[in-house]
MARBA-3410 file (N, C-alpha, C, O; in Angstrom, 1 decimal):
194
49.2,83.0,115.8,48.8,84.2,115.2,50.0,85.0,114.7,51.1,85.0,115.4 ~ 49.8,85.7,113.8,51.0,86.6,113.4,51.7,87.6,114.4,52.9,87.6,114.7 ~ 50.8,88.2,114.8,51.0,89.5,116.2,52.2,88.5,117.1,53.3,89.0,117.1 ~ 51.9,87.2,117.7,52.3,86.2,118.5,54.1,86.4,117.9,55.1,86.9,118.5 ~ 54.0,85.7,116.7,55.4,85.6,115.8,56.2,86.7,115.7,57.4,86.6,115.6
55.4,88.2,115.9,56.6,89.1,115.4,57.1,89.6,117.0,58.2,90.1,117.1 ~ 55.9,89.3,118.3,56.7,89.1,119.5,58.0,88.1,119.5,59.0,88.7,119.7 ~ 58.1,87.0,119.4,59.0,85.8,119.2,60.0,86.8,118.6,60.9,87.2,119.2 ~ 59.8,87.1,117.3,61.3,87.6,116.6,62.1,88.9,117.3,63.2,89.2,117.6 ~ 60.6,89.7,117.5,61.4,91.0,118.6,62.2,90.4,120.1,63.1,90.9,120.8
61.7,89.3,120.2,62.5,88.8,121.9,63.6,88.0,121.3,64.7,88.1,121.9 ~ 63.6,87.1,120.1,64.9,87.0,119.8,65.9,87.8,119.3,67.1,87.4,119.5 ~ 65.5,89.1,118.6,66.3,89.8,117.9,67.0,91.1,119.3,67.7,92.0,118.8 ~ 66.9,91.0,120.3,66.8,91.5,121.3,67.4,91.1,122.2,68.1,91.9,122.9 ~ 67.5,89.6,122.6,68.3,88.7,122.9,69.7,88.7,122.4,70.6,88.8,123.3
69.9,88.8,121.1,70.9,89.3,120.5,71.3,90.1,120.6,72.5,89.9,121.0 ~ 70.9,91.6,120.2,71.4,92.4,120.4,72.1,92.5,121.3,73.2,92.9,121.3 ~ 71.4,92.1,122.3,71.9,92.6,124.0,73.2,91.9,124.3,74.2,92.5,124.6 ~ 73.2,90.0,124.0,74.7,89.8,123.6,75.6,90.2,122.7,76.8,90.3,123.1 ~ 75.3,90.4,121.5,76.1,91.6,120.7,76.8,92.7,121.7,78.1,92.8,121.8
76.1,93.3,122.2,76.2,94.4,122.8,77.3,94.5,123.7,78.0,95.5,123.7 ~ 77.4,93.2,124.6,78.1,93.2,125.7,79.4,91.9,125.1,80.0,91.2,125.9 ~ 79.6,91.7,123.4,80.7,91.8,122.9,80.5,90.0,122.8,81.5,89.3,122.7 ~ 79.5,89.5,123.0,79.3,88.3,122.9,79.0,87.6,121.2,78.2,86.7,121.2 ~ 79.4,87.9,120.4,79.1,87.5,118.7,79.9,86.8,117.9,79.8,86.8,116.6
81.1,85.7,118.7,81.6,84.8,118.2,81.1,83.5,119.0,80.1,83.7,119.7 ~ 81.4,82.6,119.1,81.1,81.4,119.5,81.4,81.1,121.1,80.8,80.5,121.9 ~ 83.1,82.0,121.4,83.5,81.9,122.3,82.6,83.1,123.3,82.3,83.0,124.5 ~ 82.5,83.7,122.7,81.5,84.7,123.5,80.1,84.3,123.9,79.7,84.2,125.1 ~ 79.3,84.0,122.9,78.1,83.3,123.4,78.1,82.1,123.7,77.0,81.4,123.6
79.2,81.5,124.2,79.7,80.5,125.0,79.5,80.8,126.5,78.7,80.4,127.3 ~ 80.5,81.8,126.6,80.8,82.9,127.7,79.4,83.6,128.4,79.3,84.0,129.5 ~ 78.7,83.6,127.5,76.9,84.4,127.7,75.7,83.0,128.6,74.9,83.0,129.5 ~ 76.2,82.3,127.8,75.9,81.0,128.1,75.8,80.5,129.5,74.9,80.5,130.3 ~ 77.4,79.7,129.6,77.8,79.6,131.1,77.9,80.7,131.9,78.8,80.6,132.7
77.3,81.7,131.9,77.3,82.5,133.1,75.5,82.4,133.7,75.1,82.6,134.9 ~ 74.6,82.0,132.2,73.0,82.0,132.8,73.1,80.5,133.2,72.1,80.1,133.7 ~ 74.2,79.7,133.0,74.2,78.2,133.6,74.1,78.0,135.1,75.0,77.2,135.4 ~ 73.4,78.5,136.0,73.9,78.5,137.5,74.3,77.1,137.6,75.4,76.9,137.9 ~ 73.7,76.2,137.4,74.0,74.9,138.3,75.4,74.0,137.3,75.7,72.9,137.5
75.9,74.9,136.5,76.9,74.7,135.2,76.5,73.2,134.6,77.5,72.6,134.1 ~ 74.9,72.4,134.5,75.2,71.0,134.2,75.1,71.1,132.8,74.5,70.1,132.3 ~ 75.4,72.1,132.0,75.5,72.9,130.5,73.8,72.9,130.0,73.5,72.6,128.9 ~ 73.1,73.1,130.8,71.7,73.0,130.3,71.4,74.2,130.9,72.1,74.5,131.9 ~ 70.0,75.3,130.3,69.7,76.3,130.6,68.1,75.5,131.1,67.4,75.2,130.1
67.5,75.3,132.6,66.4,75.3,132.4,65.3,76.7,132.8,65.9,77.7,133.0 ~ 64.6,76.8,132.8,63.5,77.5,132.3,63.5,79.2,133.4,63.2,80.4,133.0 ~ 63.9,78.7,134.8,64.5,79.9,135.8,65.7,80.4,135.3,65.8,81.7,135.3 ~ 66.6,79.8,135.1,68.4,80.2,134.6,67.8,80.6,133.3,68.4,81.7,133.2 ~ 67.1,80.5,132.3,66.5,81.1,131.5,65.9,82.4,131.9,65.8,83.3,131.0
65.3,82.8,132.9,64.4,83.6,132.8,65.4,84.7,133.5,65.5,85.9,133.0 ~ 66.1,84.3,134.6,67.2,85.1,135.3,68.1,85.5,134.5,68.5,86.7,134.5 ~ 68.6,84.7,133.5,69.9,85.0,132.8,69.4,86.0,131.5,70.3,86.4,130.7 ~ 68.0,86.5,131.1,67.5,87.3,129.9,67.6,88.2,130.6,68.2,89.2,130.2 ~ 67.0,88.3,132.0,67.1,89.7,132.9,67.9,90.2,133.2,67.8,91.4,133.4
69.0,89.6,133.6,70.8,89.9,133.9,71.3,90.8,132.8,72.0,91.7,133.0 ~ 70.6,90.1,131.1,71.3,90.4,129.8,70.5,91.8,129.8,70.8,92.5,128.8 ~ 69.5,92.2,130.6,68.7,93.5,130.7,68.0,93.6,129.7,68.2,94.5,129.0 ~ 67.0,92.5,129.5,65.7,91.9,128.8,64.8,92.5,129.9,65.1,92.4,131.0 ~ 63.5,93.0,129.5,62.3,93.0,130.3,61.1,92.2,129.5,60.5,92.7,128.6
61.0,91.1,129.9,59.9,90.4,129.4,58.9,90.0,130.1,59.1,89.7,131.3 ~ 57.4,90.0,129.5,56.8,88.9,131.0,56.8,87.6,130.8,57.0,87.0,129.8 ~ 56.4,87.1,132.1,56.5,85.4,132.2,56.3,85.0,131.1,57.0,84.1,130.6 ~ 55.1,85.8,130.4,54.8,84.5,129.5,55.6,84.6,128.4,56.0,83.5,128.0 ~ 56.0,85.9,127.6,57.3,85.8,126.5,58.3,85.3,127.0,59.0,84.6,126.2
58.6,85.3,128.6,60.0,84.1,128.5,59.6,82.7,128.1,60.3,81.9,127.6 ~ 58.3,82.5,128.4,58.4,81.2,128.8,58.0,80.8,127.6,58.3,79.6,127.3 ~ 57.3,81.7,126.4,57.5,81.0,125.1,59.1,81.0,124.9,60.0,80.1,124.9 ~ 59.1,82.3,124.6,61.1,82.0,124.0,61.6,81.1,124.7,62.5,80.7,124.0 ~ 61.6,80.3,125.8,62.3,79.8,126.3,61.7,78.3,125.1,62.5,78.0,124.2
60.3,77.6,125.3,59.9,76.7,124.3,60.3,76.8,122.8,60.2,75.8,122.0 ~ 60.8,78.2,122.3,61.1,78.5,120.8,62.4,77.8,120.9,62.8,76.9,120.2 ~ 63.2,78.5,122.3,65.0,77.8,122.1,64.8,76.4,122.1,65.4,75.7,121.3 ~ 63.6,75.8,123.3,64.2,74.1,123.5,64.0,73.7,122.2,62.8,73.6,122.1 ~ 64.8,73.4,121.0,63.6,72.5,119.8,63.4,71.1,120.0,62.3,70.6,119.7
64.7,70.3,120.8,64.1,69.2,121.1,63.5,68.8,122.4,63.7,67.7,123.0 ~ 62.6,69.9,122.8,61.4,69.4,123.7,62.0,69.0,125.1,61.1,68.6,125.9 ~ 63.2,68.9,125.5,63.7,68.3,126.5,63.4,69.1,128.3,63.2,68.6,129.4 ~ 63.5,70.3,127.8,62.6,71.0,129.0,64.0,71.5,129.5,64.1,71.6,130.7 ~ 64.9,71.8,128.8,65.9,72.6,128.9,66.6,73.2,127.8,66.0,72.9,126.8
67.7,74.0,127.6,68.3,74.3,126.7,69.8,74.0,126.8,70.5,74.5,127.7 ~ 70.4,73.1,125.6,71.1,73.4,125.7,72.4,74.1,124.8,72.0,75.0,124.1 ~ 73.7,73.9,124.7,74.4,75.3,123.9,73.9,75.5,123.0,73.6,76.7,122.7 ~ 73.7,74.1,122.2,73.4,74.3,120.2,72.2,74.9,120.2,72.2,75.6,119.2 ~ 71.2,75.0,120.9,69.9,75.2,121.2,70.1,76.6,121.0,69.6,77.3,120.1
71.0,77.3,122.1,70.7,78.6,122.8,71.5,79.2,121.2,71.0,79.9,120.3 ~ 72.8,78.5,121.2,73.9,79.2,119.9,72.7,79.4,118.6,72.4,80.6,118.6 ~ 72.1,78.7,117.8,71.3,79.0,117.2,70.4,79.5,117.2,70.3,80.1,116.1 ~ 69.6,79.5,117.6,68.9,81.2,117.6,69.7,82.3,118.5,69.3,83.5,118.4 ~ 70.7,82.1,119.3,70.8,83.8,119.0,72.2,84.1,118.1,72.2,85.3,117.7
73.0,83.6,117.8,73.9,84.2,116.8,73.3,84.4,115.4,72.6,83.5,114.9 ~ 73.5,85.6,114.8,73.2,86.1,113.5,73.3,84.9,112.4,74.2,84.1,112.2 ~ 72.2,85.2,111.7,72.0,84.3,110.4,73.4,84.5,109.3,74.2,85.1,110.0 ~ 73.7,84.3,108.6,74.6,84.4,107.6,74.2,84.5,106.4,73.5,83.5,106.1 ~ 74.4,85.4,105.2,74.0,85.3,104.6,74.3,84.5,103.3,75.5,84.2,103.4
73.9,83.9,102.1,73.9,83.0,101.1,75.4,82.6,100.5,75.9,81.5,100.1 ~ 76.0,83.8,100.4,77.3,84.1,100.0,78.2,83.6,101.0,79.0,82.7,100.8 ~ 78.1,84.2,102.0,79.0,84.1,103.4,78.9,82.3,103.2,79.8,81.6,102.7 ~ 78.0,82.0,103.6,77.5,80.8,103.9,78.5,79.6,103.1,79.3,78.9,103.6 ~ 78.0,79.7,101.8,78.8,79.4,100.2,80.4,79.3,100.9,80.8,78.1,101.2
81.0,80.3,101.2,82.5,80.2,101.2,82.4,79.4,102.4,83.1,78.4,102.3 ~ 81.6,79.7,103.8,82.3,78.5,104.8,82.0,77.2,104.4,82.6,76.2,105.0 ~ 81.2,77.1,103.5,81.1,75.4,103.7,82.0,75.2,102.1,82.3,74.1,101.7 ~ 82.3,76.3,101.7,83.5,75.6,100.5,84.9,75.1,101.2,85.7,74.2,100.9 ~ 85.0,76.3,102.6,86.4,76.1,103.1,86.8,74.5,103.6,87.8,73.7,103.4
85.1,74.4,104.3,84.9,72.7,105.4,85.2,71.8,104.3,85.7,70.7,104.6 ~ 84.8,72.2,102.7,84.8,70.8,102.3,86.5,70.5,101.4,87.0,69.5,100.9 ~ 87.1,72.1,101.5,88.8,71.8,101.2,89.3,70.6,102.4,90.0,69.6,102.3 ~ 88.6,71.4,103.7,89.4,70.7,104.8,89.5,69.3,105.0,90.5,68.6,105.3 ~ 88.2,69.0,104.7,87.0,67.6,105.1,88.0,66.5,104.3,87.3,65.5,104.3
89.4,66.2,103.5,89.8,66.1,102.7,89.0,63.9,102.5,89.3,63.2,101.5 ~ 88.5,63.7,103.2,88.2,62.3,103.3,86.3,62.8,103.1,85.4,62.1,102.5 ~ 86.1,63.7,103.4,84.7,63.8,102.7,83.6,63.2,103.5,82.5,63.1,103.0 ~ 84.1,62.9,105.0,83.1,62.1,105.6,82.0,63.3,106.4,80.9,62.8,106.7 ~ 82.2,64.5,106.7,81.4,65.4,107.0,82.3,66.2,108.1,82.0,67.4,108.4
83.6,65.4,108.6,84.4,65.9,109.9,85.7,66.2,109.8,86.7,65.6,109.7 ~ 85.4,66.9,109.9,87.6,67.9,110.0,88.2,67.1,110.7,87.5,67.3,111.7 ~ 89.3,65.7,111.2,90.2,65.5,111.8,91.6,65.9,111.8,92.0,66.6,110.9 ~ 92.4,65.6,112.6,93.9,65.6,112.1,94.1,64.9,110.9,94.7,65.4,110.0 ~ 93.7,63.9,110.8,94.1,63.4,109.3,93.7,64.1,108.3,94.2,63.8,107.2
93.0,64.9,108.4,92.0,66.0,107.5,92.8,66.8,107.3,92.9,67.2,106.1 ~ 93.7,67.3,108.5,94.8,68.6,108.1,96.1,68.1,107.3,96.4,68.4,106.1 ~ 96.7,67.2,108.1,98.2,66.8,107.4,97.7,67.3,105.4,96.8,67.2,104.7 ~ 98.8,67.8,105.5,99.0,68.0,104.1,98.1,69.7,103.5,98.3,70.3,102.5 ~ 97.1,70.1,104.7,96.6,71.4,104.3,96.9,72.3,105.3,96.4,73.4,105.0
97.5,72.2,106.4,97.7,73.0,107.3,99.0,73.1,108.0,99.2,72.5,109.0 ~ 100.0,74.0,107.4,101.8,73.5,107.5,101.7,74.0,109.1,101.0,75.0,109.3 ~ 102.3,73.3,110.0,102.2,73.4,111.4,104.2,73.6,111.5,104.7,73.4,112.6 ~ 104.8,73.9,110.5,106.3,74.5,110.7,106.3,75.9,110.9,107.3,76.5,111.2 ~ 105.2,76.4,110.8,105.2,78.0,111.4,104.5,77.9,112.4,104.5,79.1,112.7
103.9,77.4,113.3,103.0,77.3,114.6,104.1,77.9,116.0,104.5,77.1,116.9 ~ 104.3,78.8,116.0,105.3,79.1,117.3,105.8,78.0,118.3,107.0,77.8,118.6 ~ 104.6,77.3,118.7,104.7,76.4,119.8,105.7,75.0,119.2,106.5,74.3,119.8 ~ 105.4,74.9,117.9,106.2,73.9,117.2,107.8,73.8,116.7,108.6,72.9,116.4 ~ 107.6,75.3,116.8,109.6,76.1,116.1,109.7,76.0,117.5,110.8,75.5,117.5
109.3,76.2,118.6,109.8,76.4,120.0,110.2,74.8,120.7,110.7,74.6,121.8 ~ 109.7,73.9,119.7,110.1,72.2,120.4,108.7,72.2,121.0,108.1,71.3,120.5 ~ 108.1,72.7,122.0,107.1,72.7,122.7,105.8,71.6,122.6,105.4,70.9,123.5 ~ 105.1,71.8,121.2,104.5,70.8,120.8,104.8,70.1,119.6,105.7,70.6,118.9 ~ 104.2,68.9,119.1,104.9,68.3,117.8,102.9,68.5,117.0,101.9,69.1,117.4
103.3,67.8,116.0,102.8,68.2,114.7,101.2,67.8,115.1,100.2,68.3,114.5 ~ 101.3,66.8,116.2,99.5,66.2,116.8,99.0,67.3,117.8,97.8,67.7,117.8 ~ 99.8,67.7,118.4,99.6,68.8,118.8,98.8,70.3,118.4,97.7,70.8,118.5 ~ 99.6,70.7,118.0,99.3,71.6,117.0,97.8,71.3,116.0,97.0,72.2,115.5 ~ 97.7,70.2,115.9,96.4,70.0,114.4,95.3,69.8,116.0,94.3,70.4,115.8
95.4,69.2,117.2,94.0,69.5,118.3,94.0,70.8,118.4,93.0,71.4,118.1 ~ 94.9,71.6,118.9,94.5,73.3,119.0,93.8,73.4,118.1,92.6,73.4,118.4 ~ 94.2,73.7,116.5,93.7,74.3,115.6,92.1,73.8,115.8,91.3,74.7,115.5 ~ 91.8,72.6,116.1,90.7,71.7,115.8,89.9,72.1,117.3,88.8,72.1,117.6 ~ 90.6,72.2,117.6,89.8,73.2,119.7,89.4,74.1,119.2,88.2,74.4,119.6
90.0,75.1,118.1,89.3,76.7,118.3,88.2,76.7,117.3,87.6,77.7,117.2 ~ 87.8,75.6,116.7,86.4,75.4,116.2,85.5,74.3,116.9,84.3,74.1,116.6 ~ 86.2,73.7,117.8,85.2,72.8,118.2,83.8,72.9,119.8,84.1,73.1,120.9 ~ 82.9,72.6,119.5,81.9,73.4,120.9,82.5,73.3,121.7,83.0,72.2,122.0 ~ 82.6,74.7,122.8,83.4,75.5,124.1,83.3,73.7,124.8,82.5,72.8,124.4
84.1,73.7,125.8,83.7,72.6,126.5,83.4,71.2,126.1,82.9,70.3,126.9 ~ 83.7,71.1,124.9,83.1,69.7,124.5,84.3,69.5,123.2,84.0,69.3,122.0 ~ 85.3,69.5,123.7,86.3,69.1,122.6,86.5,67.7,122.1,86.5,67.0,123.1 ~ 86.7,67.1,121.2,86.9,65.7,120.9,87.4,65.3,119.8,87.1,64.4,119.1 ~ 88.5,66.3,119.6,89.7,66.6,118.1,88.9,66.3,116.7,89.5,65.6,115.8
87.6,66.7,116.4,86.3,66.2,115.3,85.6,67.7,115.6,85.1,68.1,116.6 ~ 86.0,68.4,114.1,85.0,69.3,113.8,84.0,68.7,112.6,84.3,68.5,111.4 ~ 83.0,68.6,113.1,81.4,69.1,112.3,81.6,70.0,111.8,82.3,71.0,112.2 ~ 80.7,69.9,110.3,80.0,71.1,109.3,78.8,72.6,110.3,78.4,73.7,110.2 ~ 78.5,71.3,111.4,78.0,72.3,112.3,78.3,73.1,112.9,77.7,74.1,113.3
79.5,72.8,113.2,80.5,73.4,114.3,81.5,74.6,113.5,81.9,75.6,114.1 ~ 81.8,74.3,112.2,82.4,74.7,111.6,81.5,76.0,111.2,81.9,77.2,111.3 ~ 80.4,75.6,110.8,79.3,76.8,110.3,79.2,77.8,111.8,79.3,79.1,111.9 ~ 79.0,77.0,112.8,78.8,77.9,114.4,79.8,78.9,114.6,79.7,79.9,115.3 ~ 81.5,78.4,113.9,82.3,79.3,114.3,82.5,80.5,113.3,83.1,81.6,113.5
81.9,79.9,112.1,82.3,81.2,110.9,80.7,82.2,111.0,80.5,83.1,110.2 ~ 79.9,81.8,111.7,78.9,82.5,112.4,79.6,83.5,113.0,79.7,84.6,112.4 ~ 80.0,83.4,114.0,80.7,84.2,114.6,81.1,85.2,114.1,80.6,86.3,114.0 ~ 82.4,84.7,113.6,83.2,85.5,112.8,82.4,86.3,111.7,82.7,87.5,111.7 ~ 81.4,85.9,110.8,80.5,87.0,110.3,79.9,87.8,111.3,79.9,88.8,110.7
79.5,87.9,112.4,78.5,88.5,113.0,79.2,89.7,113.2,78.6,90.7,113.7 ~ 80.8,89.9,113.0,81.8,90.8,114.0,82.1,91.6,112.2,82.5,92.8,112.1 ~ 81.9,91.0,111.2,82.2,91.5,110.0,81.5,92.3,109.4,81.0,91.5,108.6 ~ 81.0,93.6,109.1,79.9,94.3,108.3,80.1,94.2,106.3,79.3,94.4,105.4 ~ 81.3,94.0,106.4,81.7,93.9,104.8,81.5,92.8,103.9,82.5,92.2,103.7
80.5,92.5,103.5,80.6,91.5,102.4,81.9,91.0,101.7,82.3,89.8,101.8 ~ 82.7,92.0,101.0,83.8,92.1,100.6,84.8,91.3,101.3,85.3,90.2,101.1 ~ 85.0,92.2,102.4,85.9,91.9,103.3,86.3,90.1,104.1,87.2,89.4,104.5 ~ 84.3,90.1,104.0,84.5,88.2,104.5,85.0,87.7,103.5,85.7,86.7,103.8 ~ 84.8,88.0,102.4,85.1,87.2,101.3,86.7,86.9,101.3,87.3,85.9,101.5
87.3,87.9,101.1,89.0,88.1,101.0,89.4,87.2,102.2,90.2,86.2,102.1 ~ 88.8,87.6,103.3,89.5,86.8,104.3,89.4,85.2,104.4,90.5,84.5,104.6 ~ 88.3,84.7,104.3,87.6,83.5,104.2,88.6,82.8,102.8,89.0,81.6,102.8 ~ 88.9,84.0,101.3,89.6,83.2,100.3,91.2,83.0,101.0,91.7,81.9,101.0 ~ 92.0,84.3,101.5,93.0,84.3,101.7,93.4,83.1,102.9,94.4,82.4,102.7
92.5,83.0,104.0,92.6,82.2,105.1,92.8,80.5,104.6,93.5,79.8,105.3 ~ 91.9,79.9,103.2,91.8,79.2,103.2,92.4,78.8,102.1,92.5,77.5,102.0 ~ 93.0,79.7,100.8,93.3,79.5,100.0,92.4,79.0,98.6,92.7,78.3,97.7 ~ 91.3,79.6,98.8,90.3,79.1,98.1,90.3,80.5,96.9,89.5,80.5,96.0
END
């Protein structure tokens, strides 16, 4: 029923906020929101660490709205949640435009076109002669292209391969912290050279 649906959106919109709130609205943050309702840390949220960790975030719901929202997060049915699950529905939507420029940036990066940012993807778009760590002898040039490829890739689950998904989850973020249409734009062109 409809009544039903605009509960769902107020417990997710609420959900949000409350991580918003408490400074959680990039990836690394609602990472951070995340593993803290993870008690048993096996990166899955089931249905108690769900219900404890909305009330922690100072949600008052009853059983039964957790325990829908909790079925709205799982989508694939597994009887837990896990990051991608939790990261999408609560970080902010992006709008059409925003949206446009990150996946223009992924597909400058993507330079082989297969869907995945690697190091071979950078060489030649990402000069790693200004990287401090690199003018310092510290790291060499492979180095340097996994960092860059860590700070978009899911908390915890690095494997030098950024996804369009991953890529979209991080510039999520970074919109969610931006109020200026404008402003994403400049950054997102200047950052990427687009």
């Amino acid at each position: 029923p409809a009544e039903h649906y605009e509960v769902e959106l107020r417990s997710v919109e609420a959900l949000r906020l409350q991580c918003l709130a408490r400074g959680a609205s990039g990836i690394k943050g609602l990472g951070r929101a995340f593993r803290i309702m993870d008690d048993d840390s096996n990166r899955k949220l089931d249905l108690s660490e769900f219900r404890k960790g909305i009330s922690d975030y100072g949600l008052v719901l009853e059983d039964e709205e957790t325990s829908h929202l909790f079925t709205l997060f799982d989508k694939d049915n597994s009887g837990s949640i896990s990051f991608d699950e939790f990261l999408s529905n609560v970080r902010p939507p992006m709008n059409k435009n925003r949206r446009g420029l990150v996946l223009q940036a992924f597909n400058k990066l993507d330079k082989t076109g297969d869907g995945v940012i690697t190091v071979d993807d950078l060489k030649g778009v990402y000069d790693v002669t200004k990287h401090p760590k690199f003018i310092s002898g510290e790291w060499d040039e492979e180095q340097v292209f996994l960092k860059f490829l860590e700070s978009y890739d899911t908390p915890n689950q690095s494997d030098g391969m950024v996804t369009k998904e991953e890529f979209v989850n991080y510039y999520s973020g970074v919109s969610a912290s931006i109020d200026n249409d404008a402003y994403f734009d400049l950054m997102m062109r200047n950052s990427w050279k687009m």
